[in-house]
C-alpha positions as CSV (number, residue, x, y, z in Angstrom):
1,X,-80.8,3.3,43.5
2,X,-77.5,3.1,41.5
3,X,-76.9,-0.4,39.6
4,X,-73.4,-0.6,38.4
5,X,-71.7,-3.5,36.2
6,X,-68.0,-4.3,37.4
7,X,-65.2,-6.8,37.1
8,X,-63.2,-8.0,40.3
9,X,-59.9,-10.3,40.1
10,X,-60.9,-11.1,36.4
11,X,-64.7,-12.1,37.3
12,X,-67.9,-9.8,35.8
13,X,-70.3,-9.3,38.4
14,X,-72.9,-6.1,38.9
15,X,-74.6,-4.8,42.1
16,X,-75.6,-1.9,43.7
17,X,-73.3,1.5,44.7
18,X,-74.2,2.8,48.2
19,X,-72.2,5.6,49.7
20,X,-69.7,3.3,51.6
21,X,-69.5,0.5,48.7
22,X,-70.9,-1.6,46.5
23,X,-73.2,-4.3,47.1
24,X,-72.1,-7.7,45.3
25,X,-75.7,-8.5,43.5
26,X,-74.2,-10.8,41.3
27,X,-72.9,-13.1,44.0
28,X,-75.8,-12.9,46.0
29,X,-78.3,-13.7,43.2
30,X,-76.4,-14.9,40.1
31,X,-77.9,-18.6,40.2
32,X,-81.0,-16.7,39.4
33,X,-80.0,-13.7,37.4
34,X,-76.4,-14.0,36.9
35,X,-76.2,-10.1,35.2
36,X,-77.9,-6.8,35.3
37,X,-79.3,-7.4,32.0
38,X,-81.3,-10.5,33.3
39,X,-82.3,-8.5,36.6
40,X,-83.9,-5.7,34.4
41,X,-85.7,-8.2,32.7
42,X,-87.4,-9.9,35.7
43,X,-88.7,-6.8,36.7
44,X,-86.6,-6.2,39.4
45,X,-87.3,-9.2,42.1
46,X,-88.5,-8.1,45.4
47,X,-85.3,-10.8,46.9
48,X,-82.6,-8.0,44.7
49,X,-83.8,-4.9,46.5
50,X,-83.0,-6.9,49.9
51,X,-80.2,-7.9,48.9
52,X,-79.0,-4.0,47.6
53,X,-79.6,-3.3,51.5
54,X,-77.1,-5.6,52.9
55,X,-73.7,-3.9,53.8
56,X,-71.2,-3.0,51.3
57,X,-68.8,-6.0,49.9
58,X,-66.4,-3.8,48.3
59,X,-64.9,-0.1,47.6
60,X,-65.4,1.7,45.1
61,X,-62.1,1.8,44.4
62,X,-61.7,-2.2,44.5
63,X,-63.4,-2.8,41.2
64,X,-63.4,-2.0,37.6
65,X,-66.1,-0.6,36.2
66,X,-67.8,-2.3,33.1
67,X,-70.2,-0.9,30.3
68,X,-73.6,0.0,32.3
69,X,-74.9,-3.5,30.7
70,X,-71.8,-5.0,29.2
71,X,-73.9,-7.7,27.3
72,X,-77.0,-5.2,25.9
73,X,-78.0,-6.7,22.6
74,X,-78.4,-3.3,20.7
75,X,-77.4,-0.1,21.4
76,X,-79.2,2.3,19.2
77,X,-78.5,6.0,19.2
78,X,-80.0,9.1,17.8
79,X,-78.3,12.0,15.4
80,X,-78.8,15.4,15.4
81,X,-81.3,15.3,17.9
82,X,-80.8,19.2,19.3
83,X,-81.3,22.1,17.4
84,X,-78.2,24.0,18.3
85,X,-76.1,20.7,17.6
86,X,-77.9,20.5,14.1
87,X,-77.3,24.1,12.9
88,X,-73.4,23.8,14.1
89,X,-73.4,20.4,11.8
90,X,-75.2,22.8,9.2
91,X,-72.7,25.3,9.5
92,X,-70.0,23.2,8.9
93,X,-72.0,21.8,5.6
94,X,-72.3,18.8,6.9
95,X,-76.2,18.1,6.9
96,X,-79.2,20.3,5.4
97,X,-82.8,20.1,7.1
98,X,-83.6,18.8,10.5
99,X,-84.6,15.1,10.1
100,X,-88.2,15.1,10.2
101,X,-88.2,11.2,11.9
102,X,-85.2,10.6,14.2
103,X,-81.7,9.7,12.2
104,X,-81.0,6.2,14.0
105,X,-77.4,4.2,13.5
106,X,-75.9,1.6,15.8
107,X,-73.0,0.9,17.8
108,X,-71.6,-2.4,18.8
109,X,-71.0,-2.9,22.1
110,X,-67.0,-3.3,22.0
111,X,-66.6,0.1,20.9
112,X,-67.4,1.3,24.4
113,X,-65.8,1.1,28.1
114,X,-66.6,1.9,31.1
115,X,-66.2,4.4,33.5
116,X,-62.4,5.2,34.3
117,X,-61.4,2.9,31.7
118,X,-59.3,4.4,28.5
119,X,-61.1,5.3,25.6
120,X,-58.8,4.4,22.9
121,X,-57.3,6.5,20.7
122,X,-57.8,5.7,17.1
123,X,-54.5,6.8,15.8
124,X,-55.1,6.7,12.0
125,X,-57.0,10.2,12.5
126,X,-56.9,13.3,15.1
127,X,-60.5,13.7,14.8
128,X,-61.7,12.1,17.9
129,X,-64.0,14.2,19.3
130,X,-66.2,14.1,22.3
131,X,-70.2,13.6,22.4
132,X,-71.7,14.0,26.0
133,X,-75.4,12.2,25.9
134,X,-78.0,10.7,28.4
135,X,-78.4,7.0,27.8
136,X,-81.7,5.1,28.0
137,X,-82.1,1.7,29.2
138,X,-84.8,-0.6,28.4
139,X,-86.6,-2.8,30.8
140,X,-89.3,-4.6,28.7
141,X,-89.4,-5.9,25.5
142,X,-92.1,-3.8,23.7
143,X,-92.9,-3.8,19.6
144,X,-95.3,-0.6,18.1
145,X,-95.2,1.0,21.7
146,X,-97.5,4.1,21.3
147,X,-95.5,7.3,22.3
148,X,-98.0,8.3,25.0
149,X,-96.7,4.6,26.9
150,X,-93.3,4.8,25.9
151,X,-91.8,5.8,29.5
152,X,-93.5,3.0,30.9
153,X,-90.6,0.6,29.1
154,X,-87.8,2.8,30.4
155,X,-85.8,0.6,33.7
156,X,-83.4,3.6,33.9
157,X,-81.0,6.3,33.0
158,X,-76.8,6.6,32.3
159,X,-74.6,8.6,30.8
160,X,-73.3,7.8,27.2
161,X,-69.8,9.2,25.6
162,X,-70.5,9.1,22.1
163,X,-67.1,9.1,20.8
164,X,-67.0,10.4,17.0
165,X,-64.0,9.8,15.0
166,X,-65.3,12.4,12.7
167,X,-63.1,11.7,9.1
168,X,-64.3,8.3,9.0
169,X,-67.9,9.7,9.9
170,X,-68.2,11.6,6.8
171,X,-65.9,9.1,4.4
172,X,-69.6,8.3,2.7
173,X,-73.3,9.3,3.6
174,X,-73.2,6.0,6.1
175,X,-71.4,7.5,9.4
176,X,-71.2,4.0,10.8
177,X,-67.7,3.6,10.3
178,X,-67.0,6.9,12.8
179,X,-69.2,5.5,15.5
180,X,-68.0,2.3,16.0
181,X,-64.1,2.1,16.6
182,X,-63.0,-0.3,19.2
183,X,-63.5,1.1,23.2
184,X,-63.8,5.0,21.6
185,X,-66.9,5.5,23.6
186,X,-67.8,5.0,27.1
187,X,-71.5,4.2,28.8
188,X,-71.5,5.0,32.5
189,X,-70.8,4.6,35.5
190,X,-74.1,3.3,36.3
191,X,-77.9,3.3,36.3
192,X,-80.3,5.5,37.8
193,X,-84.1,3.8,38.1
194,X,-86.2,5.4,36.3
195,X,-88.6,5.8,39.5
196,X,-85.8,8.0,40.5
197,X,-85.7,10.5,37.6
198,X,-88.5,12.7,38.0
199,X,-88.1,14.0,34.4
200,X,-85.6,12.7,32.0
201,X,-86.4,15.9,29.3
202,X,-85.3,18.1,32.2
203,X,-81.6,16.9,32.6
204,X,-78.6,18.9,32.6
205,X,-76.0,17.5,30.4
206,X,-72.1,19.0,30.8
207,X,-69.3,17.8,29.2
208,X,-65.5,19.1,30.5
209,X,-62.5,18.0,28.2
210,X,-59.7,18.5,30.9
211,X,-61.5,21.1,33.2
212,X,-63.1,23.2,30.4
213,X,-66.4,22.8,29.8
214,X,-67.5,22.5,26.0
215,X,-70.9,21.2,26.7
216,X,-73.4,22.4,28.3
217,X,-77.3,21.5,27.4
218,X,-80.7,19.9,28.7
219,X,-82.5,17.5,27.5
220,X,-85.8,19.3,27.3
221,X,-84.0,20.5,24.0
222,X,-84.2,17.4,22.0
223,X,-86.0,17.7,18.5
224,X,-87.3,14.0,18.9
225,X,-87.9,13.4,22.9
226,X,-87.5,9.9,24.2
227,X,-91.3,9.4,23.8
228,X,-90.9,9.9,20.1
229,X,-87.3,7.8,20.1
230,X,-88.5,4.9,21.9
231,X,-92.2,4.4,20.0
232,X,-90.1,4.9,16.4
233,X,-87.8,2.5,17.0
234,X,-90.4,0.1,18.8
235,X,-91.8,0.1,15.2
236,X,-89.2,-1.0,13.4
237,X,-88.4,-3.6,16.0
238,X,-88.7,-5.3,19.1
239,X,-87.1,-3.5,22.2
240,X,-85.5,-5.7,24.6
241,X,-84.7,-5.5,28.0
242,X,-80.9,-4.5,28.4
243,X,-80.9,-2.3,24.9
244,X,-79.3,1.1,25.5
245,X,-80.6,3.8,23.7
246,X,-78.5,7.3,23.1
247,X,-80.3,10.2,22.5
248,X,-78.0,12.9,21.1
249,X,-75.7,15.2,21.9
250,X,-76.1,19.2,22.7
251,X,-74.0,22.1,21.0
252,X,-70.6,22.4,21.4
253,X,-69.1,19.4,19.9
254,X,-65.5,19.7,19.1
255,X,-65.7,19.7,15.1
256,X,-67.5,22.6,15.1
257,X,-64.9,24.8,16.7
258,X,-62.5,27.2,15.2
259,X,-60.3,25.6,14.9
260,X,-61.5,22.3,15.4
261,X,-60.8,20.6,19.1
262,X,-60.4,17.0,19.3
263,X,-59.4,14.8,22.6
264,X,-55.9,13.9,22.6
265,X,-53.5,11.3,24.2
266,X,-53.8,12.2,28.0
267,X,-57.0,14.3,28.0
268,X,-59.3,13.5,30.4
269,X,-62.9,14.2,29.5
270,X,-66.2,13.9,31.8
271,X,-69.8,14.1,30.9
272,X,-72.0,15.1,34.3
273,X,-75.6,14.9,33.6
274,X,-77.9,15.9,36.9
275,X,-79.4,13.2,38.5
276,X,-77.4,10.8,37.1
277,X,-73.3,11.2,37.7
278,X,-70.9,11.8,35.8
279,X,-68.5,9.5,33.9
280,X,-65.1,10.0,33.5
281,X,-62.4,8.5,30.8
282,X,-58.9,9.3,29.8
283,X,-57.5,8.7,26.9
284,X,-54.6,6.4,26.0
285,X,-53.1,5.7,22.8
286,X,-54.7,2.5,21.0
């Protein structure tokens, strides 16, 4: 099942997308859990999945989509979490050893969109460059989880655009300042339950920047897996239900090209990863 966040005639709402439509959720059950974020946390009432099998309210084409949770209290992602991506960094003398313990840093929830929405441009640098990753959503809160229970906290799967303004990355050793500039990422277009993932370190993870693809990776590469991410970060602490977790990007990020390839002013750039979708965003100038 495929739980999407929207906005329709100016109002947020989430639901479900079924192949003729989206289901209206939020209008159905909003006294009760009036967003995504609230019906994660509840487990999932037995009263939303019969509601997701009522007949479609709306197109797909009728509303806007919004951040998978548009109201996630943390979103928490993960550096140099592929080998191939860390010795491309390396080359470019950016880092030295693998981190032994998985390099965390945040983003804030405005500096993403959603799907089909413009990622903005930041205009005081060309170095915007694209970062195709799988996104985790939490469905429990959970403090010292022990990595062998860690998928048990999961609710589902999307698809996260790290967007990197790269000069701003490496200004100092603190690379928040790159990874947080207003709507330059996007996390999208929905979310997979996790009961429908089989296994989410055997993903395929493409990225196309205007038809060419740049990326193309799985999961079952990532130095720290989402066991490891999820049990690290429980320790320092506590998860809640809604928090998005990004867990790195592959090889063949544009930075480490010669020459360098950053997303432009009218590029359009797509990250599919296999069981999930694939979110799509332009860019626009800021």
């Amino acid at each position: 099942m495929k739980f999407v966040s929207f906005e329709l005639g100016g109002q947020p709402s989430y639901g479900v997308i079924k192949e003729d439509g989206v289901v209206d959720l939020g209008r159905r059950l909003g006294s009760r859990y009036p967003s995504l974020k609230s019906l994660i946390a509840a487990g999932f009432p037995a009263e939303s999945a019969a509601a997701a099998r009522e007949a479609a309210d709306y197109s797909k084409s009728d509303i806007t989509y919004l951040p998978t949770i548009p109201d996630a209290t943390n979103i928490w992602c993960v550096a140099l979490n592929y080998v191939e991506h860390h010795d491309e960094v390396q080359s470019a003398g950016r880092v030295q050893d693998l981190p032994k313990q998985p390099a965390l840093f945040m983003r804030s929830i405005d500096s993403v969109v959603g799907h089909e929405q413009d990622l903005l441009h930041p205009g005081k640098s060309e170095q915007f460059d694209y970062e195709g990753e799988l996104g985790v959503i939490i469905g429990k809160a959970g403090r010292n989880v022990p990595e062998a229970e860690a998928l048990n906290y999961v609710a589902g799967y999307t698809i996260v655009n790290e967007g990197s303004v790269r000069d701003w990355q490496f200004h100092t050793r603190q690379i928040t300042p790159g990874k947080n500039w207003y709507h330059s990422g996007a996390i999208g277009p929905w979310m997979v339950r996790a009961d429908a993932i089989a296994n989410p370190h055997d993903l395929r993870i493409k990225t196309t920047l205007n038809g060419a693809v740049l990326q193309n990776g799985t999961t079952a590469d990532m130095v720290h897996n989402i066991n490891k991410f999820i049990s690290y970060l429980s320790t320092i602490t506590v998860l809640r239900p809604g928090d998005i977790l990004a867990t790195g990007t592959p090889s063949g990020v544009g930075f480490s090209r010669k020459p360098p390839l950053w997303m432009k002013v009218g590029d359009t750039c797509t990250i599919e990863i296999s069981g999930i979708g694939s979110l799509t965003n332009k860019v626009a100038a800021s």
